[in-house]
C-alpha angles and dihedrals in degrees: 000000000000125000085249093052084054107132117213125213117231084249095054084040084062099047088043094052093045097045094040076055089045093056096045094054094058094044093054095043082050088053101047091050088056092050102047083050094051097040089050079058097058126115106142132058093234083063088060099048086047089052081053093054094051094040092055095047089043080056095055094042094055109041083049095050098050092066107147103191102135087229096068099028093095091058089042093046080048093052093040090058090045095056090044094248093117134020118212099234085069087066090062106137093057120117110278091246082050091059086037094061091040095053087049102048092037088067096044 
């Protein structure tokens, strides 16, 4: 079985789903602190278009980031662990080969 063909309980749906939810959060509230940093230092019109560049690519990032299929969660958790949005002790609850996978890729 690949890590794509992984099947995932309604239990370890819910944890995924709570702690995907988890991470955004902190990332966002990450995001809105920058921002609120970098828009109180503007004093040119070329710095906001530059706030609108970032924003926009920060856009992109995320949204592409966030992505729950259940094919692809195990990558994204691991992602998510390698950035710092996420720990692996909060996806206790996961079948033990799922931690297993995501120990591994999240230190590649």
């Amino acid at each position: 079985m690949t890590v794509s063909d992984t099947e995932w309980s309604t239990n370890e749906q819910r944890i995924a789903r709570e702690v995907l939810d988890k991470a955004y959060m902190r990332e966002v509230s990450a995001l809105i602190e920058e921002v609120r940093q970098r828009s109180g230092s503007i004093s040119e019109l070329d710095e906001v278009w530059k706030l609108h560049d970032f924003l926009s690519a920060r856009r992109h990032e995320i949204d592409g980031k966030y992505d729950y299929r259940y094919s692809v969660l195990i990558f994204v958790f691991a992602r998510l662990i390698e950035e710092g949005w996420l720990h692996l002790e909060e996806l206790e609850g996961l079948a033990p080969d799922k931690l297993t996978k995501l120990a591994a890729l999240s230190r590649m």
